[in-house]
C-alpha positions in Angstrom: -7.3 -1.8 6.0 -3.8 -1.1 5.4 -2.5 2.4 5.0 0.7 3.5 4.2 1.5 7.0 5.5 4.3 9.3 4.5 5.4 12.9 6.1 7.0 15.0 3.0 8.8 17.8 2.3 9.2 18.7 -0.8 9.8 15.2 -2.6 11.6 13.8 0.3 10.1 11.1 2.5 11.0 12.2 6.1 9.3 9.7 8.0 6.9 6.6 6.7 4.7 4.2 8.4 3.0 1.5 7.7 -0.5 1.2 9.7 -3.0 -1.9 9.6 -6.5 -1.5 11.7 -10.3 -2.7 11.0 -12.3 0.2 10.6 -15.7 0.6 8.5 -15.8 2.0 5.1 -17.4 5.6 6.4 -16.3 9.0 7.5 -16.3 8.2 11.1 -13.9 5.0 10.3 -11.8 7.2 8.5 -11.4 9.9 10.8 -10.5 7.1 13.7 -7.8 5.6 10.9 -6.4 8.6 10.2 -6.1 9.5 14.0 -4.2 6.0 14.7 -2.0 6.5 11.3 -1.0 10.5 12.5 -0.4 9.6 16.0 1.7 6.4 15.3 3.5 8.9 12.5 4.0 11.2 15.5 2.8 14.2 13.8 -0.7 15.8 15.0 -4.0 15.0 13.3 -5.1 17.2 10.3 -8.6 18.8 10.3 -10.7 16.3 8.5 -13.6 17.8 5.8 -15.6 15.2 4.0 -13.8 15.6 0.9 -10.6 14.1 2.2 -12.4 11.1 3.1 -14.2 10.8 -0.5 -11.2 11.6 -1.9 -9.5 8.5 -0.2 -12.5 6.7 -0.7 -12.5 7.4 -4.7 -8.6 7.6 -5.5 -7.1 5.4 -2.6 -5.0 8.6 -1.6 -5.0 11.8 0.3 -2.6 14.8 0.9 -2.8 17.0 3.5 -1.0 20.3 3.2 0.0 22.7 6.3 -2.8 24.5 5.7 -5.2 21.6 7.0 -3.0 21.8 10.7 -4.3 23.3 13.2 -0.9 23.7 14.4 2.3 25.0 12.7 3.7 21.6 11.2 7.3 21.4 9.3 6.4 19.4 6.2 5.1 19.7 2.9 2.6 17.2 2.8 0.9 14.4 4.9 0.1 11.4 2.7 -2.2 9.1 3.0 -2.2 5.3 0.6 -4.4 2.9 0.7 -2.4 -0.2 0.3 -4.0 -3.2 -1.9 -3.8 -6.4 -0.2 -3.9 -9.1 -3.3 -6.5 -11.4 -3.2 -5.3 -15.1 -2.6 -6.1 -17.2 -5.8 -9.3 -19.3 -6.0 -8.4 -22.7 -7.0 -11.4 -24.6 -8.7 -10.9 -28.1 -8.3 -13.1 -30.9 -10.1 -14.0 -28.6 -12.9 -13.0 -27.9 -16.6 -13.8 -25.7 -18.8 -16.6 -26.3 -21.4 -15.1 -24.8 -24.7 -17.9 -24.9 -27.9 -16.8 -26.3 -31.1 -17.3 -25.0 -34.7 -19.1 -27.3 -36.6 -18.5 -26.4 -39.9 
């Protein structure tokens, strides 16, 4: 999974990093992500509640304000994006497609 994390404030991007780890699709994998994303963004971890993680789960995203430090922080907002990876192509080979014809 590939996140993309950005510390904000206000609408400026004050620091962004890019982090790519295997974790499982759960609350616990989350919570390790989001440790590995906040320490390599060199800010502390936020307090993690279960609809954080089904809000990243649902919407790909997740914001934490100040307000979910422990800690006094000097940002806006902690942002968390899923990033998409595309899916390679699938190449058919030795088929065609069958179209019907009218008969009229």
């Amino acid at each position: 999974m590939k996140i993309w994390a950005k510390v904000m404030r206000g609408d400026k991007i004050l620091k962004d990093v890019l982090y790519e780890g295997e974790h499982v699709s759960s609350f616990s994998g989350f919570r390790e992500a989001v440790q590995n994303v906040a320490y390599k963004a060199d800010v502390s971890t936020p307090v993690l509640l279960p609809a954080h993680y089904e809000r990243f789960d649902r919407f790909n995203r997740v914001k934490f304000l100040p307000s979910d430090f422990i800690e006094d922080v000097d940002f806006t907002a902690f942002v968390l994006e899923r990033v998409k990876e595309d899916k390679p192509e699938r190449k058919v080979i030795g088929r065609s497609r069958v179209f019907p014809t009218r008969i009229h």
